[in-house]
DSSP file (Angstrom, degrees, kcal/mol; ACC not computed):
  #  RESIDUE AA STRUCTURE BP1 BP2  ACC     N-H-->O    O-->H-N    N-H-->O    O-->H-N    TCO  KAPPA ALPHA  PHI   PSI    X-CA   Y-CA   Z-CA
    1    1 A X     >        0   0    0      0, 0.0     4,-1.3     0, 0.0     3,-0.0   0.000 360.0 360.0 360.0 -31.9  -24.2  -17.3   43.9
    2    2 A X  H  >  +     0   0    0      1,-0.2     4,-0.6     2,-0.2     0, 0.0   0.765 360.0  55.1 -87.6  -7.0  -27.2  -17.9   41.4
    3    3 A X  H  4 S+     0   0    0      2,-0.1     4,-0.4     1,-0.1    -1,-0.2   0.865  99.3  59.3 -87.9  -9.4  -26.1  -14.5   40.0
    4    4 A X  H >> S+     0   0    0      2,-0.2     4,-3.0     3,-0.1     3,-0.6   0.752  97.3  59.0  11.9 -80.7  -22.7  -15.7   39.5
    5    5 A X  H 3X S+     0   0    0     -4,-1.3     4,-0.8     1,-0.2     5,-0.3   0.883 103.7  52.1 -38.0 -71.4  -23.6  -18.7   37.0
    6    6 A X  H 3< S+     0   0    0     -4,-0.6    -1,-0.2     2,-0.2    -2,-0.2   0.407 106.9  44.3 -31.8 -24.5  -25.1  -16.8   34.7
    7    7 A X  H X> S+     0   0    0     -3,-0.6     4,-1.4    -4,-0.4     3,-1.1   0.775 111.8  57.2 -99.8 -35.6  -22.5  -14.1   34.0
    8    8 A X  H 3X S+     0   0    0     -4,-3.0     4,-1.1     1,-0.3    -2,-0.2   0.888 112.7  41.4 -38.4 -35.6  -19.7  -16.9   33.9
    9    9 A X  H 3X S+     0   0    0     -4,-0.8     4,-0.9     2,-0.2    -1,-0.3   0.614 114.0  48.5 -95.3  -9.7  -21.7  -18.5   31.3
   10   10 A X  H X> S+     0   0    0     -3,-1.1     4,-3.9    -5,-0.3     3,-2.1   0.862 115.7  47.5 -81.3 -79.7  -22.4  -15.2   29.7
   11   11 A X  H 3X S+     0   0    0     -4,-1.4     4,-0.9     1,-0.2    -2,-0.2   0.618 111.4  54.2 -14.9 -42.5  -18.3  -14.6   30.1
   12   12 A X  H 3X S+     0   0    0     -4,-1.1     4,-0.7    -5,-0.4    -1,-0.2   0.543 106.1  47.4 -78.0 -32.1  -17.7  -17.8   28.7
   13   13 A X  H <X S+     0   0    0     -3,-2.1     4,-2.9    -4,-0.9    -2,-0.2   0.704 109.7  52.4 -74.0 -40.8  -19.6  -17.5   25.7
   14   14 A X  H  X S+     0   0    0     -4,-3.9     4,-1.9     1,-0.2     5,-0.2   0.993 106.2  46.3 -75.7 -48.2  -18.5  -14.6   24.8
   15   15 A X  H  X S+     0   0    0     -4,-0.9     4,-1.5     2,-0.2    -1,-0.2   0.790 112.4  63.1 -31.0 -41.6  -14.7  -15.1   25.0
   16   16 A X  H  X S+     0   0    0     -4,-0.7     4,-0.5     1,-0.2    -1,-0.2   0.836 102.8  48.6 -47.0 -55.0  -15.9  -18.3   23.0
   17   17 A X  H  < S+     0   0    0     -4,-2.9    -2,-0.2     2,-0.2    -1,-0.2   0.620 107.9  47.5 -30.4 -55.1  -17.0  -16.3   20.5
   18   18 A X  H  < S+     0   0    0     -4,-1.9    -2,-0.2     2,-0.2    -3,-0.2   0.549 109.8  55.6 -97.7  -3.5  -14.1  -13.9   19.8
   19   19 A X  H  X S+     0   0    0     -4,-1.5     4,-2.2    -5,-0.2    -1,-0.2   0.729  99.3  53.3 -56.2 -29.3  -12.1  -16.4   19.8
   20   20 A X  H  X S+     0   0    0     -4,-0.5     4,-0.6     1,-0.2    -2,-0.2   0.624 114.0  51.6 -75.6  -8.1  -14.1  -18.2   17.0
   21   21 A X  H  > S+     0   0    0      2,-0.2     4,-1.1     3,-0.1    -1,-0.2   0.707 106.0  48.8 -60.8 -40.0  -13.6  -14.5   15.1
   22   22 A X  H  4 S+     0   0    0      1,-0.3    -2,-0.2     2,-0.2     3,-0.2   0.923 107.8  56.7 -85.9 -25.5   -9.9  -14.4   15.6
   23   23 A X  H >X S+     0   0    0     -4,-2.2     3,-1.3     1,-0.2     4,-0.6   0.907 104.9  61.8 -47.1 -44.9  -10.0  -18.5   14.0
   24   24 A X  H 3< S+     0   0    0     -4,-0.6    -1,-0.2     1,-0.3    -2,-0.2   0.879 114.2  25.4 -62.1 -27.1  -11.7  -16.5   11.1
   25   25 A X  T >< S+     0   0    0     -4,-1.1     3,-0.8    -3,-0.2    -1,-0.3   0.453  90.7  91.9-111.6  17.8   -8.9  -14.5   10.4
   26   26 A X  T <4 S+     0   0    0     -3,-1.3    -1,-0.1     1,-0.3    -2,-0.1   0.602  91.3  53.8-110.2  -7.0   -5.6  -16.3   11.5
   27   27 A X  T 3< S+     0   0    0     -4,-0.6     2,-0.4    -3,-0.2    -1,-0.3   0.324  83.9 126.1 -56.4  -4.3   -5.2  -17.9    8.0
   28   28 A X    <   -     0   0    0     -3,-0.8     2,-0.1     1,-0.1    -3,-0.0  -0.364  53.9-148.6 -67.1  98.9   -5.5  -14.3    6.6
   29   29 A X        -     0   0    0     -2,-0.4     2,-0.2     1,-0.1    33,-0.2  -0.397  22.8-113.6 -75.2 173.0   -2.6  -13.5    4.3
   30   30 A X        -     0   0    0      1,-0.1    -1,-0.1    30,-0.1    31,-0.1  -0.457  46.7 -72.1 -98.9 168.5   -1.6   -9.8    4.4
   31   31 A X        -     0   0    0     -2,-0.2     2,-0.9     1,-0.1    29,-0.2  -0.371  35.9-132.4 -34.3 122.2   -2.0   -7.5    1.2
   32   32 A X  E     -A   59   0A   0     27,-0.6    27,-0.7    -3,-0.1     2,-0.4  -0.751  25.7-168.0 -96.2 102.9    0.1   -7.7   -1.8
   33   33 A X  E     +A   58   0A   0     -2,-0.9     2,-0.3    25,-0.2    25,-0.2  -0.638  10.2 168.2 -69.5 125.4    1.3   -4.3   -3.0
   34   34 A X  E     -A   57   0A   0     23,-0.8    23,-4.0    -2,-0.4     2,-0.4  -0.970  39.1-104.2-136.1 165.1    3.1   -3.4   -6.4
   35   35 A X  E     +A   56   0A   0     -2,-0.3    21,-0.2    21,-0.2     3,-0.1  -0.643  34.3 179.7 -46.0 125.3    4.1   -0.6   -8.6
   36   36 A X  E     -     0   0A   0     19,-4.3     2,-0.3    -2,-0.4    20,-0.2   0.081  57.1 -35.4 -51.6 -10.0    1.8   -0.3  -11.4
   37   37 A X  E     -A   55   0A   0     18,-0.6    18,-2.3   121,-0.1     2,-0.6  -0.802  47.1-131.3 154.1 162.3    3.0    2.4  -13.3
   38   38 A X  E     -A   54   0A   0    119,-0.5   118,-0.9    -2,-0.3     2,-0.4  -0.911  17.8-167.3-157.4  94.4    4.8    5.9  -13.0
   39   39 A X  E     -A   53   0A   0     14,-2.1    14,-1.5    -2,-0.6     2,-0.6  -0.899   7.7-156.9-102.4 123.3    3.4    9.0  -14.9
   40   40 A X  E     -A   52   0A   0     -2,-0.4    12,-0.2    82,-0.2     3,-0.1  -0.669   9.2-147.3 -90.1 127.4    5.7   12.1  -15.1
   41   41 A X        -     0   0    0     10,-1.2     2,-0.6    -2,-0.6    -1,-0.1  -0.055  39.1 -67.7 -65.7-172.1    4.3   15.5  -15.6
   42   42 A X        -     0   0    0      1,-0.1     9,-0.4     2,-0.0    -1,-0.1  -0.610  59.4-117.7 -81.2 126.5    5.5   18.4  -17.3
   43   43 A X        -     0   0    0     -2,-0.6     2,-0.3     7,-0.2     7,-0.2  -0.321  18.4-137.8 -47.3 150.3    8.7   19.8  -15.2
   44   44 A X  B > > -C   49   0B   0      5,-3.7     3,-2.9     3,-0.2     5,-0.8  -0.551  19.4-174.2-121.9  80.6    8.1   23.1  -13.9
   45   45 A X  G > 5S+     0   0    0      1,-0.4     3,-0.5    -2,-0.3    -1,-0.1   0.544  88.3  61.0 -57.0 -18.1   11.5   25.3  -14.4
   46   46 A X  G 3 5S+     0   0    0      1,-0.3    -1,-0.4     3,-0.1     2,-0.1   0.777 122.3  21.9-111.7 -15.7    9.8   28.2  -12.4
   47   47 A X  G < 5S-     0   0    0     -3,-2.9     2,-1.2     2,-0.2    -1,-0.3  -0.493  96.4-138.6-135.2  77.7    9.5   25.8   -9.2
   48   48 A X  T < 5 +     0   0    0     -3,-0.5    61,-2.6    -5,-0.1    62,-0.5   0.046  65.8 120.7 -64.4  51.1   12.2   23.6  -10.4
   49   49 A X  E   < -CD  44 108B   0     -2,-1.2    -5,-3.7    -5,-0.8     2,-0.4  -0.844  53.1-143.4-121.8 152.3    9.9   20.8   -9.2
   50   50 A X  E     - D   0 107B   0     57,-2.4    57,-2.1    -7,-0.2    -7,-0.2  -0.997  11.9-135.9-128.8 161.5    8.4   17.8  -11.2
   51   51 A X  E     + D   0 106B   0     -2,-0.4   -10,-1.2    -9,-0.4    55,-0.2  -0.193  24.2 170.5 -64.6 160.7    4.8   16.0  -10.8
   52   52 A X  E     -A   40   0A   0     53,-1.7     2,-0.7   -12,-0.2   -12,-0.2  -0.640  31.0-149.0 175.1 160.8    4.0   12.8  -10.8
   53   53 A X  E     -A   39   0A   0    -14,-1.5   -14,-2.1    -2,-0.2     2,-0.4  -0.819  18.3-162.3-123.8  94.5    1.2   10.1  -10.2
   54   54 A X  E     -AB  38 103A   0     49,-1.6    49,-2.5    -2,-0.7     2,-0.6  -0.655  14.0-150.3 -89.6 135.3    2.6    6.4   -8.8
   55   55 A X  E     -AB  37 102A   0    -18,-2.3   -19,-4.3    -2,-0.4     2,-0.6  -0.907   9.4-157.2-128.3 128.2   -0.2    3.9   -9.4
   56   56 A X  E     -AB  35 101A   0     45,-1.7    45,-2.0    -2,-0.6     2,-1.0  -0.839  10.8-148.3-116.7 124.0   -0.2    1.0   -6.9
   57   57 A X  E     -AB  34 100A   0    -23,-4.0   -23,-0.8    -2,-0.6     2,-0.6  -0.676  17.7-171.5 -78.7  92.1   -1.8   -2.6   -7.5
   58   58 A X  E     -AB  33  99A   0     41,-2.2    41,-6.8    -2,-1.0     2,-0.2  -0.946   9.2-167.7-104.8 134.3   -3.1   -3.8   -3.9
   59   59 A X  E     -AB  32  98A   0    -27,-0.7   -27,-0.6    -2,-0.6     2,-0.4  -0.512  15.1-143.3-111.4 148.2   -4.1   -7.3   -4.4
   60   60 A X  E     - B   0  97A   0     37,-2.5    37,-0.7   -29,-0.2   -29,-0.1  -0.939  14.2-176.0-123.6 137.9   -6.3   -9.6   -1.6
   61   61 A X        +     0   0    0     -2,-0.4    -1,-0.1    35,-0.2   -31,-0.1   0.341  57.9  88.6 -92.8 -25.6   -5.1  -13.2   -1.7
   62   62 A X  S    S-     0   0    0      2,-0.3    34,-1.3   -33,-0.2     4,-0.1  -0.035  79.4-125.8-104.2-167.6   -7.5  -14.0    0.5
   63   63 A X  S    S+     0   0    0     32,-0.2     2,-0.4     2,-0.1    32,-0.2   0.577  94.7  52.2-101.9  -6.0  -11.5  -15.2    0.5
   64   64 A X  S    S-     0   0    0     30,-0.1    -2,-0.3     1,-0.1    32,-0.2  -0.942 100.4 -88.8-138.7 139.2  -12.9  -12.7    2.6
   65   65 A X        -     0   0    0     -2,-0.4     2,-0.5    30,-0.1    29,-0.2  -0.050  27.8-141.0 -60.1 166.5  -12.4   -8.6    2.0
   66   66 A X  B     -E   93   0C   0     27,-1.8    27,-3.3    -4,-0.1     2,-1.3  -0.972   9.6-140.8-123.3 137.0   -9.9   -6.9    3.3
   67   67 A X        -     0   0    0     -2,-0.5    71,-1.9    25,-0.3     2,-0.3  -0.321  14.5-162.6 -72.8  44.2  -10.7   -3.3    4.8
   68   68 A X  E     +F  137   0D   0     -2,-1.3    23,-2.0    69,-0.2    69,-0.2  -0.090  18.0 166.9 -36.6  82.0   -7.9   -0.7    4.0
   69   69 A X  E     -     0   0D   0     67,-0.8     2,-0.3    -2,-0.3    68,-0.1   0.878  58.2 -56.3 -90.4 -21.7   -8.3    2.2    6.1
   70   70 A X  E     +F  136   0D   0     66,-0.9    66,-1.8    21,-0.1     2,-0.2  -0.925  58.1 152.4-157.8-158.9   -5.1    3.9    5.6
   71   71 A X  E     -FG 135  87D   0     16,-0.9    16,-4.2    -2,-0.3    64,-0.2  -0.820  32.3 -84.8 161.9-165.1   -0.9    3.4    5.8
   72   72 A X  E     -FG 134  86D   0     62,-1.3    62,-1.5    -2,-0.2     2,-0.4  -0.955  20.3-158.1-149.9 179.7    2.1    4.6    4.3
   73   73 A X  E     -FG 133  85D   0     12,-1.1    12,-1.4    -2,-0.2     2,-0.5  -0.980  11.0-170.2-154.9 127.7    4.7    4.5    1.8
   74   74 A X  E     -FG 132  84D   0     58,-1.9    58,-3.7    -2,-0.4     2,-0.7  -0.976  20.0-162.2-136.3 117.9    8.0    5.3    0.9
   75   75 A X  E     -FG 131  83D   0      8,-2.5     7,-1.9    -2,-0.5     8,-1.6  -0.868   4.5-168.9-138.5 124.5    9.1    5.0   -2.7
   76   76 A X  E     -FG 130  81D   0     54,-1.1    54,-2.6    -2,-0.7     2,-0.4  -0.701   8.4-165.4-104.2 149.3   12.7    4.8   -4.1
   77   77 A X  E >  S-FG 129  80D   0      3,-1.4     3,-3.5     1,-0.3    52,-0.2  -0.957  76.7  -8.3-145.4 112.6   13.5    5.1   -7.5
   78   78 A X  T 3  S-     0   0    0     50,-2.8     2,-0.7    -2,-0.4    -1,-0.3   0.877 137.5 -43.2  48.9  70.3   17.6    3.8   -8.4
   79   79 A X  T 3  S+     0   0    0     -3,-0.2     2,-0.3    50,-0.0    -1,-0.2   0.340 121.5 102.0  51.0   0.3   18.3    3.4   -4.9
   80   80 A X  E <  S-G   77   0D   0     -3,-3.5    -3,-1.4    -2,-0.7    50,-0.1  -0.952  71.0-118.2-146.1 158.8   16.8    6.7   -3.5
   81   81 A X  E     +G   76   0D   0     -2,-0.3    -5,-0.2    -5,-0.2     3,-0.1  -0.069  42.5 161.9 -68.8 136.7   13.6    7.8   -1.6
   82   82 A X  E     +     0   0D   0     -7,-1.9     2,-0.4     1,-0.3    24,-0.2   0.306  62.9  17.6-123.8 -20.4   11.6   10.4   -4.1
   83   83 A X  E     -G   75   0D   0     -8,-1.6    -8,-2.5    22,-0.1    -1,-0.3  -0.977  56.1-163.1-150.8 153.6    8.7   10.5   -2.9
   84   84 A X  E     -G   74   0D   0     -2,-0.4     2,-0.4   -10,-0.2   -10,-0.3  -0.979  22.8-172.7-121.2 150.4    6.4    9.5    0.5
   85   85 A X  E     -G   73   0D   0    -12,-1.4   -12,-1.1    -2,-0.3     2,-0.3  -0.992  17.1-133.6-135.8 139.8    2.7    9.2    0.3
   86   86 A X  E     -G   72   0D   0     -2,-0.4     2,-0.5   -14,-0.2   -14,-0.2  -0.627   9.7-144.8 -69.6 143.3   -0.2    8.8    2.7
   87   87 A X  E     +G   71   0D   0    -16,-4.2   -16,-0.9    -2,-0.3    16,-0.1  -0.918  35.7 159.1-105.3 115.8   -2.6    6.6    2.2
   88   88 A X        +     0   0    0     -2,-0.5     2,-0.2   -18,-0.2    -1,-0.1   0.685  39.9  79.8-115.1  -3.8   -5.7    8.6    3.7
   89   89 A X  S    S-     0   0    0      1,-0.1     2,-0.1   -19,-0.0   -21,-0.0  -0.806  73.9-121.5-118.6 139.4   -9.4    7.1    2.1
   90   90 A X        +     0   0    0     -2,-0.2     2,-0.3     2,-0.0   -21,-0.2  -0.281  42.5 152.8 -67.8 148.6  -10.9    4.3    3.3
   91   91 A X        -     0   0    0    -23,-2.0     2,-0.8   -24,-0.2   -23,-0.2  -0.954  31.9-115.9-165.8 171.7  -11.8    1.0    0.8
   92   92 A X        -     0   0    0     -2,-0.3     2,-0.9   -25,-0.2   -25,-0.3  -0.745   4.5-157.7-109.7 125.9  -12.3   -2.4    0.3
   93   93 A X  B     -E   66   0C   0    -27,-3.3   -27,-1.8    -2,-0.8     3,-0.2  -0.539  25.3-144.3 -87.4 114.0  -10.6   -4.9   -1.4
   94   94 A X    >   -     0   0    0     -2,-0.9     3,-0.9   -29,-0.2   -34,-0.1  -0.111  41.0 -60.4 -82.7-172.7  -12.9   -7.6   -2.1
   95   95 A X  T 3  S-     0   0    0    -32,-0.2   -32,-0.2     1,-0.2    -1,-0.2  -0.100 114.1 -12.2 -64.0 137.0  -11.9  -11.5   -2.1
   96   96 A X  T 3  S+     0   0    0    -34,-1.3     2,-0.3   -32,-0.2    -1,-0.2   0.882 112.3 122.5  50.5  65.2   -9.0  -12.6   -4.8
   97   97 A X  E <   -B   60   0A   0     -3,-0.9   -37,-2.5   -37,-0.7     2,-0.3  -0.811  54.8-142.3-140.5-171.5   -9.6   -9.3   -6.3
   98   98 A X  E     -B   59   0A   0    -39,-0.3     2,-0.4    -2,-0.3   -39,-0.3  -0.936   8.4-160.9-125.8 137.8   -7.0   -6.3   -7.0
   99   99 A X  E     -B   58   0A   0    -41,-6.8   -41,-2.2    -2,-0.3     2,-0.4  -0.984   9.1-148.6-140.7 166.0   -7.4   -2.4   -6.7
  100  100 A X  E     -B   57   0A   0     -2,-0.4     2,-0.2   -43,-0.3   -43,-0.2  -0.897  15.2-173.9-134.5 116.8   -5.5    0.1   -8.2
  101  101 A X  E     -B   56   0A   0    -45,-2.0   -45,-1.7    -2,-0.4     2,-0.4  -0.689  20.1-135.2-126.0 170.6   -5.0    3.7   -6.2
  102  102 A X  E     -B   55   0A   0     -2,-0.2     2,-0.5   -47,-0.2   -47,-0.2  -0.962  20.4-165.3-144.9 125.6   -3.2    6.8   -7.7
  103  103 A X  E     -B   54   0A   0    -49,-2.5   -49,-1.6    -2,-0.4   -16,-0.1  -0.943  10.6-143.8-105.6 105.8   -0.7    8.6   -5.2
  104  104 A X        +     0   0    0     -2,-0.5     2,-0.2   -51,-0.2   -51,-0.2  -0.249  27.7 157.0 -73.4 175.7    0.5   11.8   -6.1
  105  105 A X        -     0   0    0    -53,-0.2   -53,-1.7   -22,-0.1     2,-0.3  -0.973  24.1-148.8-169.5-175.1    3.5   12.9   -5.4
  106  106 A X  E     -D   51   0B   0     -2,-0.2     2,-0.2   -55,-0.2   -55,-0.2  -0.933  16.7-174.5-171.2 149.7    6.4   15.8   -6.6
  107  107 A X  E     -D   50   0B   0    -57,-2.1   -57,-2.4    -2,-0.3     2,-0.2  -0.731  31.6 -92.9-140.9 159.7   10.4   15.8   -6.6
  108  108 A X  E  >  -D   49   0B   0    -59,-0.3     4,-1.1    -2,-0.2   -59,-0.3  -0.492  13.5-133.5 -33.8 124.2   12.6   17.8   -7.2
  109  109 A X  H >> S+     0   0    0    -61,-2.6     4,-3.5    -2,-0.2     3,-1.0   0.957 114.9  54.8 -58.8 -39.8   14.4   18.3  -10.5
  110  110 A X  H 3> S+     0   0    0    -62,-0.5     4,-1.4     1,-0.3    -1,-0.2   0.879 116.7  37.8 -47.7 -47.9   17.7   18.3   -8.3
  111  111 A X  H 34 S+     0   0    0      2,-0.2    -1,-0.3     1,-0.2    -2,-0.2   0.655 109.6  55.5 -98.5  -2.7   16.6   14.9   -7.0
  112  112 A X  H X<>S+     0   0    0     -4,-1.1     3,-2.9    -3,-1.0     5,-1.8   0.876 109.6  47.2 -64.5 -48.9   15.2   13.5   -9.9
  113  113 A X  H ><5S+     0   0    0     -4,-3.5     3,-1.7     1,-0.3    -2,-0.2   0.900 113.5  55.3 -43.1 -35.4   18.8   14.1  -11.9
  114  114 A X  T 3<5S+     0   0    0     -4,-1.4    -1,-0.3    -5,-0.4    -3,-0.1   0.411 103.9  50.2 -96.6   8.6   20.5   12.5   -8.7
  115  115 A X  T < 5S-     0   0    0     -3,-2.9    -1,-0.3     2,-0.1   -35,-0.2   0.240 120.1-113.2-123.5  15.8   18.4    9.6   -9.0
  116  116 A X  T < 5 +     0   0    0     -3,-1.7     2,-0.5     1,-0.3    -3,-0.2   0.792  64.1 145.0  69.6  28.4   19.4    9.1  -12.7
  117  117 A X      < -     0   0    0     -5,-1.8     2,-0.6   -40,-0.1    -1,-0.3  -0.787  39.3-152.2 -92.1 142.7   16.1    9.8  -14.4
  118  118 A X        -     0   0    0     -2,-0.5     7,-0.1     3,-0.2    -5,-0.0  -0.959   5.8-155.4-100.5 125.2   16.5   11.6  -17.6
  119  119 A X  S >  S+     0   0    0     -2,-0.6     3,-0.7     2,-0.1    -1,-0.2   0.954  88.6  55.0 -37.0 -67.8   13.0   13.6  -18.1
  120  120 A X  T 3  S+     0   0    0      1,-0.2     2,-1.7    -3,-0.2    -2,-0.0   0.559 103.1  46.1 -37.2 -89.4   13.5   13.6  -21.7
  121  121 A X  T 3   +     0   0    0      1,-0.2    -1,-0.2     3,-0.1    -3,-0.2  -0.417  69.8 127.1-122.7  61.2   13.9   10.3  -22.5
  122  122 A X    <   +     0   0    0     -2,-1.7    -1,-0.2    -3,-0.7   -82,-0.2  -0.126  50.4  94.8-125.4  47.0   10.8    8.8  -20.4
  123  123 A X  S    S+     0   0    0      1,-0.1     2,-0.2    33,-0.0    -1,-0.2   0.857 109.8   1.8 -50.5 -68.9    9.5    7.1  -23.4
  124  124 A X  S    S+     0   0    0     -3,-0.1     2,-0.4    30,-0.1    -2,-0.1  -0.443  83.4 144.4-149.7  73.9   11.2    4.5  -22.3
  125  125 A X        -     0   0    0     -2,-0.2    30,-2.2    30,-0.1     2,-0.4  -0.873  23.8-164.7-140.7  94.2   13.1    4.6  -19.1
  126  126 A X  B     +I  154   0E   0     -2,-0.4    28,-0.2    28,-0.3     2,-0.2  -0.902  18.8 171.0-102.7 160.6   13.3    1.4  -16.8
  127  127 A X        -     0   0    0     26,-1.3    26,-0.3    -2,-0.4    -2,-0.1  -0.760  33.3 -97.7-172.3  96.8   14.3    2.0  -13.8
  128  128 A X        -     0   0    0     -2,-0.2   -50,-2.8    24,-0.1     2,-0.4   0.298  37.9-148.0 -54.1 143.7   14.6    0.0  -10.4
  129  129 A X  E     -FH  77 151D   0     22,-2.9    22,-0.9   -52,-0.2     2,-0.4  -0.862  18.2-172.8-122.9 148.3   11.9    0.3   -7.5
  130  130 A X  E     -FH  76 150D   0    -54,-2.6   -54,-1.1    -2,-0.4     2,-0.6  -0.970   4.0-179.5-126.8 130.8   11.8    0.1   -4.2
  131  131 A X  E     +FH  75 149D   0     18,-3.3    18,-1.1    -2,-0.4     2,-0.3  -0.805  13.7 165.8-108.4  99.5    8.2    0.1   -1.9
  132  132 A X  E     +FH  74 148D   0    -58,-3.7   -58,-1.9    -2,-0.6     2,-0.3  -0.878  29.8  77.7-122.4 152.9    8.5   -0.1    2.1
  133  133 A X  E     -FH  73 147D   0     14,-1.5    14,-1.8    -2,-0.3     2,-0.3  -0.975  61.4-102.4 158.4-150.4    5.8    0.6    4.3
  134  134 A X  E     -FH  72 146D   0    -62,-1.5   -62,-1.3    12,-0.3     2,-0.4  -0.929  12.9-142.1-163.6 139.4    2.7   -0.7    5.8
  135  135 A X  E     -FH  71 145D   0     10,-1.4    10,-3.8    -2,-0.3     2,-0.4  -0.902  23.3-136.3-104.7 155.2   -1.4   -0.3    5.3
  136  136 A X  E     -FH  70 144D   0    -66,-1.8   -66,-0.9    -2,-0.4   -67,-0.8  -0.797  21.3-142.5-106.2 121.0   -3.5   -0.2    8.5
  137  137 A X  E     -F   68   0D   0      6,-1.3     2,-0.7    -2,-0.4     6,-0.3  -0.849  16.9-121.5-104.9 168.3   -6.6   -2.3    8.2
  138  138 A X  S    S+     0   0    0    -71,-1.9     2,-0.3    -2,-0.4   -70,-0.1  -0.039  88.4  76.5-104.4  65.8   -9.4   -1.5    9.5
  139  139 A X  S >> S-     0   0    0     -2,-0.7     4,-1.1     4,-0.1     3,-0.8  -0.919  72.9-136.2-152.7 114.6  -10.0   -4.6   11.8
  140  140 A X  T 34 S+     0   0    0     -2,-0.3     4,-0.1     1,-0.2    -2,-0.0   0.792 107.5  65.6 -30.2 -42.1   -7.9   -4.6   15.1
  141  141 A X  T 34 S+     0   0    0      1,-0.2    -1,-0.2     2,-0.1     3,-0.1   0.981 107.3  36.1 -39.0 -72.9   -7.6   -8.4   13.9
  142  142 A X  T <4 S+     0   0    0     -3,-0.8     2,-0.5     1,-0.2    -2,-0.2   0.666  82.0 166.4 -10.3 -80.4   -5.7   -7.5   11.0
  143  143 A X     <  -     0   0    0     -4,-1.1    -6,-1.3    -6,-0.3     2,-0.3  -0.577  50.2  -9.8  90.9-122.4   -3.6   -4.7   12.0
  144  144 A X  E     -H  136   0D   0     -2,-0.5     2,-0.4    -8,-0.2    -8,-0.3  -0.931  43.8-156.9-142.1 143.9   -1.0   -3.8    9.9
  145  145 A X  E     -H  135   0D   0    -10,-3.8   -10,-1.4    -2,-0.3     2,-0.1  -0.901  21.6-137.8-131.7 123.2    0.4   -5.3    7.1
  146  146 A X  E     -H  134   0D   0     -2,-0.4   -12,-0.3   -12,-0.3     2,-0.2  -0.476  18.2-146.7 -93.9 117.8    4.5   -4.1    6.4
  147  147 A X  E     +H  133   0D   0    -14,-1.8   -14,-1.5   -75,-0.3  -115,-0.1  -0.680  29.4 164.7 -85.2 147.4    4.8   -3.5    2.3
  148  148 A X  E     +H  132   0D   0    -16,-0.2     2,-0.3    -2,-0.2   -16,-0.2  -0.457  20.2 156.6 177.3  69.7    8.6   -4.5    1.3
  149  149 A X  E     -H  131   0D   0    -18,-1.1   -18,-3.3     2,-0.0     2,-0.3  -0.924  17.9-171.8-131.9 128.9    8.3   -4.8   -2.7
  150  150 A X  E     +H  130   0D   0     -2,-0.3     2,-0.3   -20,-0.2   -20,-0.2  -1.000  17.0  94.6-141.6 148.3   10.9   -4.6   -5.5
  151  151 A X  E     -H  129   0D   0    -22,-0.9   -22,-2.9    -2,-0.3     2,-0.4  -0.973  53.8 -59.0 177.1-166.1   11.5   -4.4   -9.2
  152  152 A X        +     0   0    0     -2,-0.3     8,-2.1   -24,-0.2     2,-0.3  -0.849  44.9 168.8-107.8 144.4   12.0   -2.9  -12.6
  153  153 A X  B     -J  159   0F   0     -2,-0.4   -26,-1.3   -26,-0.3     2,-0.3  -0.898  30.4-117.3-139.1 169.0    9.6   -0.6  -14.2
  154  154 A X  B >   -I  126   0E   0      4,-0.9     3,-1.9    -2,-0.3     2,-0.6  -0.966  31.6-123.2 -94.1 129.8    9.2    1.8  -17.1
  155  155 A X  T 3  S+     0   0    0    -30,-2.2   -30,-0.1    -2,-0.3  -116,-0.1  -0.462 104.6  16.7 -79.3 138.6    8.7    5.0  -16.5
  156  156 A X  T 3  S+     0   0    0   -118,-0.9    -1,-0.3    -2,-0.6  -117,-0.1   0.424 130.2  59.1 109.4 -13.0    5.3    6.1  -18.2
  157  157 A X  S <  S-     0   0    0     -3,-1.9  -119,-0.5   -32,-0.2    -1,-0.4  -0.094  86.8 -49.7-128.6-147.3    4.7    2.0  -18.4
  158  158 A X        -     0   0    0      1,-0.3    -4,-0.9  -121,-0.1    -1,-0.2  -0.513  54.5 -95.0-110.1 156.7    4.2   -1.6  -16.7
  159  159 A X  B      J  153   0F   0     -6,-0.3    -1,-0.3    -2,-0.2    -6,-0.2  -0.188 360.0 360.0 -48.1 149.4    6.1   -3.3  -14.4
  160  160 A X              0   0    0     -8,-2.1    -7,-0.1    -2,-0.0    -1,-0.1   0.408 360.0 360.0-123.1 360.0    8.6   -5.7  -15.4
């Protein structure tokens, strides 16, 4: 019995504890994702592919960093999927701050025409977005947070 007392209170403290953790985060809003920008490469006729570089704003809302360790990402362009990317390097986003990550990615010419981008003319090409997905943080707390972002963009420019 007198070892008893002691791990209950030991038990008790600790549970006390991670609860006062999980208090720390259960105001936590989740990440805010957007398009930033959309670079096309040169087309490549001899693998009748083109490049291109999606740059994604994740934003922290909150007062305390948020830990990215990965996710993923599905981005449609006029109503269809062109590209998926991993997110595979770790980082942090500190509080009320933004960071900006570069995803490559390559399409098809076939599926760029069929999603009604003109190469040529991507001077100045807006063009409707879609982003769904999720990043994993890396605090069991956390989780996951499900990306689900739309708008207009230029390609080669800003967001609209």
């Amino acid at each position: 019995m007198k070892h008893f007392l002691p791990r209950l209170s030991a038990y008790v403290l600790t549970l006390t504890l991670l609860s006062g953790c999980a208090l720390l985060y259960a105001d936590l809003e989740p990440p805010e994702v957007e398009l930033d920008g959309i670079t096309l490469g040169q087309p490549s006729m001899l693998g009748m592919r083109v490049d291109l570089e999606a740059r994604l704003r994740i934003s922290n809302p909150n007062s305390v960093k948020l830990p990215v360790k990965g996710g993923r990402l599905a981005l449609q362009i006029n109503g269809a999927e062109i590209a998926t990317a991993r997110l595979n390097e770790a980082f942090d986003i500190a509080p009320y701050d933004a960071t900006v990550i570069t995803v490559p990615a390559s399409l098809s010419i076939a599926k760029a025409l069929s999603t009604g981008f003109n190469m040529l003319a991507a001077d100045d090409l807006t063009v409707e977005y879609a982003l769904d997905g999720h990043i994993d943080l890396a605090s069991r707390l956390l989780g996951r947070a499900p990306i689900n972002k739309s708008g207009k963009i230029v390609i080669g420019g800003a967001q609209k």
